[in-house]
N, C-alpha and C positions, 0 to 999 in steps of 0.2 A: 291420640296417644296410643302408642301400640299397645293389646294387652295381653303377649304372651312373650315367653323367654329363647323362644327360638333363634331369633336373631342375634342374639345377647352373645359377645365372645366371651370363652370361660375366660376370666382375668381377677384375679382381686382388687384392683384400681382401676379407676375410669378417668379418663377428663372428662371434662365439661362439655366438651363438645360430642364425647364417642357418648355420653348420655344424654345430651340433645339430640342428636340422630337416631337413637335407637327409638329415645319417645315421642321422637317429631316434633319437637318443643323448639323454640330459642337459646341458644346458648344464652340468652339476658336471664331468662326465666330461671335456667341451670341456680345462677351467681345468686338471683331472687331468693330461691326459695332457701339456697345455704344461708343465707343474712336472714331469712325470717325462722328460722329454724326447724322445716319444714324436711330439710332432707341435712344428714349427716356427712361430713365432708375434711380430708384432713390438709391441712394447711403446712406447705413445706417450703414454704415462702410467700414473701407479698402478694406474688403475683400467679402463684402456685398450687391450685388446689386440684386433689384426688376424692372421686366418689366409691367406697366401698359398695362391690357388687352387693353386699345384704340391702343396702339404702334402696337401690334398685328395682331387689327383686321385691322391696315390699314395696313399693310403688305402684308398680303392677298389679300386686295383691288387692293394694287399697282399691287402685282404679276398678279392678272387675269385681267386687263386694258393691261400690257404691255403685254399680251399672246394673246390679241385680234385682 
């Protein structure tokens, strides 16, 4: 998982997939962790979800705390 914000586009909304790549993850994993409610995610259709850049960068946050 990557764990800096470098790469990161400035955006306020992400898909699933531009925060799979960023974190190296699975877009499966992305849909995971919104249903276990693990990362925050806004839904504008069934088939239609956005991740707020905050969700992200505290991601990151968490990842390089618990590496420490």
């Amino acid at each position: 998982m990557s764990t800096n914000l470098d790469g990161l586009p400035q955006k306020a909304l992400y898909t699933p997939g531009e925060v799979a790549d960023f974190l190296r993850i699975s877009v499966r994993t992305v849909y995971r962790w919104h249903d276990e409610g693990r990362i925050k995610g806004l839904k504008f259709a069934e088939k239609t979800l956005r991740i707020p850049r905050q969700e992200v960068v505290e991601i990151v946050i968490l990842s390089q705390t618990s590496n420490e």
